[in-house]
Each structure stands twice: as structure tokens, then as C-alpha cells.
C-alpha positions in Angstrom: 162.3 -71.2 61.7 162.7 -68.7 64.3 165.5 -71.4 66.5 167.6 -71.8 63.0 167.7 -67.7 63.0 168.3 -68.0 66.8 171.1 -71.1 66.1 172.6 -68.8 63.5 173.0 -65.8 65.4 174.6 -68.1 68.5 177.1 -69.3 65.8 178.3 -65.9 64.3 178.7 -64.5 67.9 180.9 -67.2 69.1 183.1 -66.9 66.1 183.0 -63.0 66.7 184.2 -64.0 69.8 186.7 -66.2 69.1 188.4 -64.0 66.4 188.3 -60.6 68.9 189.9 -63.1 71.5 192.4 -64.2 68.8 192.9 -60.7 67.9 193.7 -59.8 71.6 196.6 -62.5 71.4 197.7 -61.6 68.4 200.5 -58.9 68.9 200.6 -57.3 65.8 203.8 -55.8 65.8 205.2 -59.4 65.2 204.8 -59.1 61.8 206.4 -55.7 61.5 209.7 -57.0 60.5 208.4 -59.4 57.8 206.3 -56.0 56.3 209.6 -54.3 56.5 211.8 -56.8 54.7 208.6 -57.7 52.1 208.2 -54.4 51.4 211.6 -53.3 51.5 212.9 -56.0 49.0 210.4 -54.8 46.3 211.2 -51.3 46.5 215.2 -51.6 46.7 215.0 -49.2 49.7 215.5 -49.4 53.4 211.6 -49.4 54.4 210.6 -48.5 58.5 207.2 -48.8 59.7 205.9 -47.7 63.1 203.6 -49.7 65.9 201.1 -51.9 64.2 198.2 -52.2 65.0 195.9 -55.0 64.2 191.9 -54.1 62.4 189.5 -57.1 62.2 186.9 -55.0 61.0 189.3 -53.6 57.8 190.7 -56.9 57.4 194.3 -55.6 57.6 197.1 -53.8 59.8 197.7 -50.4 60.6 201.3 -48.5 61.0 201.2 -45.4 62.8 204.6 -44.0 60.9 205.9 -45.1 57.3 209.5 -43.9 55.7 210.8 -45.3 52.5 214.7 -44.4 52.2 215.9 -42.5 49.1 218.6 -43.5 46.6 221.7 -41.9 48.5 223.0 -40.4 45.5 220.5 -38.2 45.2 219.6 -37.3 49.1 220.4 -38.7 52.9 216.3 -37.4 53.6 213.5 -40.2 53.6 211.8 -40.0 49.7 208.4 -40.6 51.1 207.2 -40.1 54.8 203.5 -40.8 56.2 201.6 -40.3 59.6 199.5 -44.0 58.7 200.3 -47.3 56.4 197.2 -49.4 56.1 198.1 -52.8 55.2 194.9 -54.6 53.9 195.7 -59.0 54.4 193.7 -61.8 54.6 192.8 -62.1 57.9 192.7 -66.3 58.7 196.7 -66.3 57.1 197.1 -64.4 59.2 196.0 -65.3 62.5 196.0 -69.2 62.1 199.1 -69.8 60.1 200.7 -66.4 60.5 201.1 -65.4 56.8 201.2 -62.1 55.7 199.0 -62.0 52.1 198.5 -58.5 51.1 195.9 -57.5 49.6 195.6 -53.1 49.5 198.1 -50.7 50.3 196.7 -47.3 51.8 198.9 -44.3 52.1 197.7 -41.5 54.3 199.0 -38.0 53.8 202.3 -39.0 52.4 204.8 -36.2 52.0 207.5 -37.1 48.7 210.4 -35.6 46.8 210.8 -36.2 43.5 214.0 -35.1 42.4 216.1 -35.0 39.0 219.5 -34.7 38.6 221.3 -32.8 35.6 221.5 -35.8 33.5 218.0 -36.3 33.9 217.6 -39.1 36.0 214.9 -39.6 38.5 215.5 -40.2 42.3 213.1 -42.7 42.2 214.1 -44.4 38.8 216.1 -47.3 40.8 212.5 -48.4 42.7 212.5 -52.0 42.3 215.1 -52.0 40.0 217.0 -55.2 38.9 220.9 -55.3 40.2 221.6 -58.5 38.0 224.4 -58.0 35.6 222.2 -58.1 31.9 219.4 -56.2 33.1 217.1 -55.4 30.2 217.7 -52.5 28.0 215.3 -49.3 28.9 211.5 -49.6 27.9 210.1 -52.5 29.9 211.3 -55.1 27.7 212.2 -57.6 30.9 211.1 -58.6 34.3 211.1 -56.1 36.9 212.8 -57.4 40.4 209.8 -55.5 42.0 208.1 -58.6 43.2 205.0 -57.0 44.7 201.7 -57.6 43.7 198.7 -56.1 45.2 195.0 -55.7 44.4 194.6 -52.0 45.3 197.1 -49.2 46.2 196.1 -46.1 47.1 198.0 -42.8 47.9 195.5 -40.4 50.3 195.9 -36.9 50.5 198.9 -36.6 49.6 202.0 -33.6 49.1 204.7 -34.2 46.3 207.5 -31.9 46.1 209.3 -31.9 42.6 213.1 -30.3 42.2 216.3 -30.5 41.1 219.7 -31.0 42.6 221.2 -27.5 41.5 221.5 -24.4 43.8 218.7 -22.7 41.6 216.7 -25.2 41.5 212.8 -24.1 41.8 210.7 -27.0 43.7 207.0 -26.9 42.5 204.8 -28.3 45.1 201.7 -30.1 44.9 198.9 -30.9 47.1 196.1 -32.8 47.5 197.4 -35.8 45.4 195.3 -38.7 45.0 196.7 -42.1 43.8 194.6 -45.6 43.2 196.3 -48.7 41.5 194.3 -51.1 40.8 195.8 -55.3 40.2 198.7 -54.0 40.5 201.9 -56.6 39.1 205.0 -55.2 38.5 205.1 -57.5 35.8 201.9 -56.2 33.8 200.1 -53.8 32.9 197.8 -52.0 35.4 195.1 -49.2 35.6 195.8 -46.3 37.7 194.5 -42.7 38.6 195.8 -40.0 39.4 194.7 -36.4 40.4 196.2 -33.2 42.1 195.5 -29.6 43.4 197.8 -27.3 42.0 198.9 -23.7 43.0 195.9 -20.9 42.0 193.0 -23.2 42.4 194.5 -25.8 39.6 193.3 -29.4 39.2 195.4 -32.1 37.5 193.6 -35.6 36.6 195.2 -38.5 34.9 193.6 -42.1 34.2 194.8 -44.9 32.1 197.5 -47.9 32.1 201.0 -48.5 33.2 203.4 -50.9 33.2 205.3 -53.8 33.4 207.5 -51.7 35.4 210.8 -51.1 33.5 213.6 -53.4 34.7 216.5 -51.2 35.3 214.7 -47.3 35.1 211.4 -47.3 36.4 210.7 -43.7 35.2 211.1 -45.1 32.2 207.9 -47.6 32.5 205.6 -47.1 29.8 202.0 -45.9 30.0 199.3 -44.5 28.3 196.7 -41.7 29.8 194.2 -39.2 29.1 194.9 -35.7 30.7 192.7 -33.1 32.1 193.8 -29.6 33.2 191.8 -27.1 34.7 192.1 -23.4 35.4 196.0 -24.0 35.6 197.5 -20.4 37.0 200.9 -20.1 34.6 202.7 -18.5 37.1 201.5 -19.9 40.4 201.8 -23.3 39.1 205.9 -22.8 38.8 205.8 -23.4 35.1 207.5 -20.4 34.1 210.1 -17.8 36.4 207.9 -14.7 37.1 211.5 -13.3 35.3 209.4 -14.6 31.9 207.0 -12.2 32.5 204.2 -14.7 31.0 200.8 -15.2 32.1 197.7 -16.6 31.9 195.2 -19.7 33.2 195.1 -22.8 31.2 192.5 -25.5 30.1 194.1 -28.7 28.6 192.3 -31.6 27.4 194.7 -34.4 25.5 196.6 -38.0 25.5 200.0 -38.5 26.4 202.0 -42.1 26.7 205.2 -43.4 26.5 207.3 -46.3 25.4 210.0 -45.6 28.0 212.1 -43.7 25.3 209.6 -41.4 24.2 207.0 -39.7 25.6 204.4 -38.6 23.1 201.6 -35.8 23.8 198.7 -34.2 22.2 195.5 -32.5 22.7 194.2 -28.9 23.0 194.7 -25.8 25.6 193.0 -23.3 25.9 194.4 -20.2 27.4 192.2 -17.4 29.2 193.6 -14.0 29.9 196.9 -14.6 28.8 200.3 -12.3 28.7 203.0 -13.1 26.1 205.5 -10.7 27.1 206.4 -8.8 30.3 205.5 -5.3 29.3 202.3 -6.8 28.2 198.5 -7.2 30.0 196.0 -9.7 30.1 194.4 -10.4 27.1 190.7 -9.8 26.6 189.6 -13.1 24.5 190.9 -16.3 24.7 193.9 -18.3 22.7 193.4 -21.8 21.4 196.5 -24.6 20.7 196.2 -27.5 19.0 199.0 -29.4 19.5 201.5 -32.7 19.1 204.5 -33.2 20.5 207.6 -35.9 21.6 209.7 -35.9 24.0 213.2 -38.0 24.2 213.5 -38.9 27.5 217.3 -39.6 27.5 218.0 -36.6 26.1 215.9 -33.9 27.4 215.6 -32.8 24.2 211.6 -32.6 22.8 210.0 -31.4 19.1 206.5 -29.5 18.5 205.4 -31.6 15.5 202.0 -29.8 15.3 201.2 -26.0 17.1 197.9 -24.9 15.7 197.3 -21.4 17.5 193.9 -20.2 16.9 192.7 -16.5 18.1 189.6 -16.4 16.9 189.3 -17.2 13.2 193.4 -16.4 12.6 195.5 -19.0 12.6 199.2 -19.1 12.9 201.6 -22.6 12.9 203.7 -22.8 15.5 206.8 -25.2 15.2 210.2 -26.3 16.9 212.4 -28.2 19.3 213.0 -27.8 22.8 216.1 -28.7 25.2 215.8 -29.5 28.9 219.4 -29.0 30.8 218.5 -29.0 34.9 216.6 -26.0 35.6 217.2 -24.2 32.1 214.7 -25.1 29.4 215.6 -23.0 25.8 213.8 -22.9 23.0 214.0 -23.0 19.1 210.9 -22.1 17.3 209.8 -20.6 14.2 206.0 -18.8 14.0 204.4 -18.4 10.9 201.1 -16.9 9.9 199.8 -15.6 6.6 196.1 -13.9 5.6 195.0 -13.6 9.7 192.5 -11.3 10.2 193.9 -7.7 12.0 190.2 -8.1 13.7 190.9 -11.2 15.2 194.4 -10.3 16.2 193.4 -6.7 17.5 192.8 -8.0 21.1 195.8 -10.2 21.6 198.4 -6.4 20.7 198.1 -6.2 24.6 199.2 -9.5 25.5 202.1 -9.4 23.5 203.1 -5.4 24.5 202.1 -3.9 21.8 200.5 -0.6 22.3 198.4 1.5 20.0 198.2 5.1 20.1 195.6 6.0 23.0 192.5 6.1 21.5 192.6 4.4 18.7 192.2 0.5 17.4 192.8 -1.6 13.9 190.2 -2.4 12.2 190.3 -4.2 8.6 193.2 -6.1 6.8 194.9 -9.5 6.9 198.2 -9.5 8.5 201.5 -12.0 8.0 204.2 -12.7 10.3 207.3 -15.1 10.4 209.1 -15.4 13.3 211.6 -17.2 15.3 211.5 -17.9 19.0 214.7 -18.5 20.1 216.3 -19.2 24.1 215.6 -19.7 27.6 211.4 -18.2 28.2 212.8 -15.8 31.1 214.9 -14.6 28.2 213.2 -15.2 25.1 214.5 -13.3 21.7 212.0 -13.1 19.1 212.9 -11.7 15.6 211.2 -12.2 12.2 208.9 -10.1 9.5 205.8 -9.2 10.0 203.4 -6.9 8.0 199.8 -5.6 7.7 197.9 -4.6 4.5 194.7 -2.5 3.6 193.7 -1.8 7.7 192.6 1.4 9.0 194.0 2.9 12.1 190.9 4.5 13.5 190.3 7.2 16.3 193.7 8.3 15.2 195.0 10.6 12.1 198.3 10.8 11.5 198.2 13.4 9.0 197.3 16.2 11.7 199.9 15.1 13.8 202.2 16.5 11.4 201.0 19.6 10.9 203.5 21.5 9.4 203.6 19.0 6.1 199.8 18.4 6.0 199.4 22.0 5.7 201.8 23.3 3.1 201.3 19.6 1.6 197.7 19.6 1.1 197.1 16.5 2.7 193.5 15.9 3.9 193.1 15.4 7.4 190.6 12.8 8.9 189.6 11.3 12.2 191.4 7.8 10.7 194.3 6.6 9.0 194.6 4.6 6.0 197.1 1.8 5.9 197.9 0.3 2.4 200.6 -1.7 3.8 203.1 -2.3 6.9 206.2 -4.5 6.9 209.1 -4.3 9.1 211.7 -6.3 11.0 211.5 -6.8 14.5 213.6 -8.2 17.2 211.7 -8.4 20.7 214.4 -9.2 23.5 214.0 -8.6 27.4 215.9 -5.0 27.0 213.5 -3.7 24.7 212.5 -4.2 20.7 214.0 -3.2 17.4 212.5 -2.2 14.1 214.3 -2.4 11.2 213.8 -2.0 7.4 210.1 -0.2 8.6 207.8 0.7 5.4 204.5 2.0 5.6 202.2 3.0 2.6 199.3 5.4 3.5 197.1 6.8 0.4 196.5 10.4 1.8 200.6 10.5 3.2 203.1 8.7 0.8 205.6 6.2 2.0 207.0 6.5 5.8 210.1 4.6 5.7 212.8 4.2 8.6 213.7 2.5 12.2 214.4 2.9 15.7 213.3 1.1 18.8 210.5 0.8 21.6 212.2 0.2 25.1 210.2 -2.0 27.5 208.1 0.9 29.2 207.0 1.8 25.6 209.4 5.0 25.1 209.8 5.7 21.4 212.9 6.5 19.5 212.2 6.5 15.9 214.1 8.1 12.5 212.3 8.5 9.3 211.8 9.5 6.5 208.1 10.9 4.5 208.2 10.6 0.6 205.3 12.7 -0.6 204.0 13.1 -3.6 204.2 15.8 -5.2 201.0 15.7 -6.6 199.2 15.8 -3.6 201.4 19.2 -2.8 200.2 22.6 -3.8 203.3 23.1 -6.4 202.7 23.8 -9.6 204.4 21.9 -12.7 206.5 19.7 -10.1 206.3 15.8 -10.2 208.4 13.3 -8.3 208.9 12.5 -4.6 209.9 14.8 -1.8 211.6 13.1 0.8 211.1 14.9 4.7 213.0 13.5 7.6 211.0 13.5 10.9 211.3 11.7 14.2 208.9 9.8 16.3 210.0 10.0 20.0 207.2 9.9 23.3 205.6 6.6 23.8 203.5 4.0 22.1 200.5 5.7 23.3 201.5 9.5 23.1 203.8 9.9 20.1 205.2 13.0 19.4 206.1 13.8 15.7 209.4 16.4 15.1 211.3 16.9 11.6 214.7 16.8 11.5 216.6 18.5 8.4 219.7 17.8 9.6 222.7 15.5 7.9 222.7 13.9 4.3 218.3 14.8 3.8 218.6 18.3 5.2 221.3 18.4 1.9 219.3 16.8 -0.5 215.9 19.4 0.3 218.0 22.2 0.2 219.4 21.6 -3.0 216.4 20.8 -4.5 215.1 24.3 -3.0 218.4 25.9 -5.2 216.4 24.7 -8.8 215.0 27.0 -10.6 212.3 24.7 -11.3 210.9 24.3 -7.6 207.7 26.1 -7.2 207.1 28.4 -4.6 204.1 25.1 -2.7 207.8 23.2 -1.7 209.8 26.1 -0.6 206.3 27.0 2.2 207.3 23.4 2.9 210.7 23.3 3.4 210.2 26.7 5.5 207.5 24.9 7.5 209.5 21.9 8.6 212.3 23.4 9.2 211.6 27.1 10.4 214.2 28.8 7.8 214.0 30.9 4.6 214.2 30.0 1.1 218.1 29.3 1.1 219.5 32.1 -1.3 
């Protein structure tokens, strides 16, 4: 037993032998020019490779430099460049016959531009691309010239740069890519993996199936994949100009595929901290999206099928299309909600600019809103109705802050404010926001009617107009409605609350001051607002 152990251990150290001494006379860099052409002809791109080197012990090659050319009409640079190519082969082809059999492709630190022109094509959408005349439509339905087939391909460590060919172009950058292909046929279908560090501590993964690769567009290939995004920084990730003023991190957990005509996505995100608008702030509780969407890939042009946005128990549908033109992405959406809970929506005001008088909160109510969401997100317009009804504006009470009316009015003041009902029409744009059309219904005030506008640092610059009733004044034998003009100026936090008597209402008071039938409770009113006597 022991000289058959002895016998075998002889053997495998003469053949160790004999393969290190083949290895010696084997000069590697002899096959460099067929790895060039080979791997040249199935990409469609020049293809250089640096000093080989031969590995017995990882059964393969090893290039010290790697460029793949890109298509000239999108750049003169190389679209990939590496420090290492390891070329896995089988090792007796190669040293006995001198045939080149690959078997694994290994990347190492690879640096790549992805680039897209204005009519949307993809620098690297003529990879192994057929040149015959007939070529198969779009959407894999032929043969691919890309000839390569190779058990395992893997991209290590990698940095891909994605841009556009304008002047404005912004390049997002992305590190840490990992790629691994596994039986991979141009040809067929094949697994694949894929996963990426993103700006702000963001991790991309994607895993599922590709291919056959598309004949004449390979960015058109179809594929089918699950998606995971974590803790995705909205800003740092380059998703949005900073000019959009949005904000936020973001979870996403969904499906996406394509058929090489349209790419199709769904799933959930979840967004933490986020900021809607750019005079707004982080937002204390989470936002949830449910979501379905398509994408046509010849057009640019994609459709929300499906927005579910969930803040808490409220729920509001989200709907619309989208257009991609080079850098410039415009939107046109309609929001709609109806019966939301003002307690749910309370914490997102912030997020989306809106500020409440300091001190005070909502609390109570459903609210409604309808909406459009129109243009480019670094300049997005939103205009629409929205209302509130049966809420309470607490920490705050209106009433005292008009002091003159409450007093000669009889209204009773109290540390909150009772809201009946809010509607108005607003129209938020980058230079500030409008509000139209503004009615407000408060038991212990009347109806505040009017409009005016909120510029982006929150200054206020409101007309309106109080209709009290007169029963709640201390008149006697007087019914109807007494209409008092006051303005709201200050800010969203501070307002300050003046009357104004002047033009067309100033007329109408004092000429109901000139009856004979107004009792002596309106004309303490009309001298309180406006600081004159009883007109004679």
C-alpha cells in the first residue's frame, strides 16, 4: 500500500514537472493576438490587451492592461479600460495543440462610460451587433453576431460613469460595481447579477435573466430582474438637480423587465425624511409608493399606470406620463386624494413648505386635493383644489388676532380655532405660490373669503374679506351679513392681521352705516376697524 501511495506521488510530481517546464516554454504573449481578434470580433470593437502572462495554477492567462474601443460616434476615448484581464482556458488546448478555449472572463477594476445620445441611443448599443443587411427588427427576435460563449464572466470592482453627449450633461458615477454572468451565449438566455455602491452610502442589487442578445441594439436585449435599493440619498445619487430642491433617502423593493421595446417596472419605495419642495424640510414620518410603470424605449416617453402614495393611513393616487429629451425629463401628472386623514397628513405640511402658524398644529378632519404636476422637477408647477373640513387649528386662535372685530363683534375667543371647511386654488411654481378662490368657514368667525400669495421664504400677502353674522354681533334688531375687508401680510409662521376699508367695501360699510336701521353694536364696529366716526 504504502509503494502505490509512494508510485502515485512520483507520478503527479513528474507531470508537475513537466507542465511547469511546459509552462516555462510557453511564451504566453503568443496568443495575445488571437485573444485580441477573438475577442474583438464578438464585441464589434477594436480590443488591446497588455503582456500576458501564463497561470497554471488558475488554469488561464492574465493581461496586465485591457481597452475595448468605443463606437466613434459617440467618443474617440476607450469605453472600458482595466489594470488586469484574466482569461480562464483549458489548459492542455492550450499548451499541446495551442488552442485558445475560454472558459471565464475576469475584469479587474474596470473603469466604463456609458453614454446616450439625444435620440436615446446607447454607446454601447452596437456591442456585437450584426452589420448584415436584414438584421432583425429590435427585441431579440434574431441571432446576435456576438459569437462568444463563456461559462462565467465577471466584472470586479468596478467604476461606471453614465452621461450624455450635451454640454449640460450631469455624469452620475458609480462605484463598486460587481458583475457575474453565468453560461453565458449570446444566443440565449443567461443569469446574471449585478450590484453597485451609490453616492451617500447607497446599495444597488439586481439578479435575474438576460438575453439572447438583441441583433442590431443590444440595449435593447430583453431581461427580467428583481431590484433591491437601499438607503438611496435623492440628491447625492444624481437623480434630481439640487435646482429641484427635493430630498430624501429611498428603499425600493420591485421587478422590472423588458421586451426590448418596453421596459416594465413595479414594486414599492419607501421614502425616509423626505422634502417635496425647496422651501420645504425633512419630513418627520415616512412616505410609502406603490407603484407600476412602462417605459417605451424608442421614445423616451414612459406612463405611471399605478402610484399608490400612502402617509400613514391617507392615501392619495398618483397618475401620469413622463418624457425623457437628453438631460431634461418633464412631467405630466395629475394627484388625487379624497377623505385623507388631516392627522396623517399633519407631518408631511413641512416636506411640502407648508408652514403653520408657530405654535400651532391640525388636528381632526379629512382633507381632498386634486392636482396636476406638470414640467421639468427643477421647475415643477403644481396647481389644483384642495380643501379641509371639520379640523381644528390648535395652539392658535384666530379670533384674538383680530381684535378689533372680536371685540365690538362678540366673538368668543379661545386657545383654538374651529375649521368647518377650507377650499382654495393653488398654483405652487419655483417663484412662489398662489391662492385663489380661498373660502374658509369658522363657527365662532363667519366666512373668510379672498386671495393672495406666499413667496418662497413664506412672506404673506393676502386680501380678504370677513362676512359676520350679525347675530353673533352686539346689534340689536339687525340680521344679515357684514362684510369687513382685512389683510393678512408677515409670514406663514407670524401673520399679522390689518383691515382695510378702502375701495368698493370701504363704500359698501359706510353706506350701510348711513341707514337708519343700523344699530349703534355695527357703528363701534365700523369705528373699531377703521379708526373713524359714525360718518354723518
Amino acid at each position: 500500500m504504502k509503494r502505490m501511495i509512494r508510485a502515485a506521488a512520483v507520478t503527479l510530481g513528474i507531470l508537475c514537472l513537466v507542465i511547469a517546464g511546459l509552462a516555462v516554454l510557453v511564451n504566453a504573449n503568443q496568443f495575445r493576438p488571437v485573444l485580441q481578434s477573438r475577442l474583438g470580433s464578438a464585441l464589434g470593437r477594436a480590443v488591446e490587451i497588455g503582456d500576458l502572462k501564463l497561470s497554471l495554477f488558475s488554469g488561464g492567462v492574465r493581461a496586465s492592461d485591457l481597452s475595448v474601443a468605443d463606437d466613434p460616434g459617440f467618443s474617440r476615448t476607450p469605453f472600458l479600460q482595466a489594470k488586469t484581464l484574466t482569461v480562464g482556458v483549458e489548459l492542455l488546448p492550450l499548451l499541446f495543440s495551442h488552442q485558445v478555449n475560454v472558459t471565464g472572463i475576469t475584469i479587474d477594476q474596470p473603469r466604463i462610460d456609458l453614454i446616450q445620445n439625444a435620440a436615446g441611443r446607447w454607446n454601447f448599443s452596437s456591442i456585437g451587433a450584426s452589420k448584415a443587411s436584414g438584421a432583425a427588427a429590435p427585441g431579440g427576435s434574431g441571432k446576435s453576431s456576438f459569437a462568444l460563449s463563456v461559462k462565467n464572466i465577471r466584472i470586479v470592482n468596478g467604476t461606471v460613469t453614465v452621461g450624455g453627449m450635451s454640454a449640460n450633461a450631469r455624469p452620475q458615477v458609480y462605484s463598486a460595481v460587481n458583475v457575474q454572468v453565468r453560461s453565458f451565449s449570446a444566443n440565449s438566455a443567461f443569469p446574471f447579477s449585478v450590484s453597485v455602491k451609490m453616492a451617500g452610502d447607497g446599495e444597488a442589487m439586481l439578479q435575474g435573466t438576460a438575453g439572447p442578445i438583441d441583433a442590431t441594439d443590444a440595449a435593447r436585449t430583453p431581461f427580467r430582474s428583481t431590484v433591491s435599493l437601499k438607503h438611496i440619498d435623492v440628491l447625492a445619487s444624481g437623480f434630481v438637480r439640487p435646482a429641484a430642491g427635493l430630498g430624501g433617502l429611498l428603499t425600493v423593493d420591485g421587478n422590472i423587465s423588458s421586451d426590448g421595446r418596453t421596459l416594465r417596472a413595479d414594486g414599492r419605495v419607501r421614502g425616509d425624511h423626505m422634502k417635496l419642495a425647496r422651501n420645504g424640510s425633512p419630513a418627520p414620518r415616512p412616505v410609502q409608493f406603490d407603484f407600476s410603470a412602462d417605459q417605451d424605449l424608442g421614445k423616451g416617453a414612459g406612463a405611471l399606470r399605478r402610484g399608490d402614495v400612502h402617509i400613514g393611513a391617507a392615501t392619495a393616487q398618483l397618475t401620469g406620463t413622463w418624457t425623457v429629451h437628453g438631460d431634461s425629463r418633464n412631467i405630466a401628472m395629475q394627484l388625487r386624494g379624497s377623505n385623507m386623514s388631516v392627522d396623517e397628513l399633519e407631518s408631511m405640511l413641512p416636506a411640502l413648505g407648508i408652514v403653520l402658524p408657530l405654535g400651532s398644529s391640525l388636528r381632526g378632519g379629512t382633507a381632498q386635493a386634486s392636482v396636476a404636476l406638470t414640467g421639468p422637477l427643477d421647475g415643477l408647477i403644481t396647481s389644483g383644489a384642495v380643501g379641509v373640513t371639520h379640523t381644528k387649528l390648535t395652539g392658535y386662535d384666530l379670533g384674538s388676532r383680530i381684535k378689533g372685530i372680536a371685540k365690538i363683534a362678540g366673538i368668543r375667543t379661545a386657545p383654538d380655532t374651529d375649521i368647518e371647511s377650507f377650499t382654495a386654488n393653488v398654483r405652487v411654481a419655483p417663484e412662489g405660490t398662489t391662492v385663489d378662490s380661498l373660502m374658509l368657514t369658522a363657527p365662532a368667525l363667519g366666512d373668510l373669503s379672498g386671495s393672495g400669495s406666499v413667496s418662497p421664504t413664506h412672506t404673506l400677502a393676502f386680501r380678504m374679506l370677513a362676512k359676520m353674522h350679525t347675530s353673533g354681533l352686539l346689534v340689536l334688531g339687525q340680521h344679515g351679513d357684514l362684510g369687513v375687508p382685512f389683510l393678512v401680510t408677515g409670514t406663514a409662521s407670524s401673520p399679522v392681521f390689518a383691515p382695510d376699508v378702502k375701495g368698493i367695501a370701504a363704500s359698501e360699510v359706510k353706506a350701510v352705516l348711513k341707514s337708519n336701521e343700523v344699530s349703534e353694536g355695527v357703528q363701534k364696529l365700523f369705528q373699531a376697524i377703521s379708526g373713524k366716526k359714525k360718518p354723518q
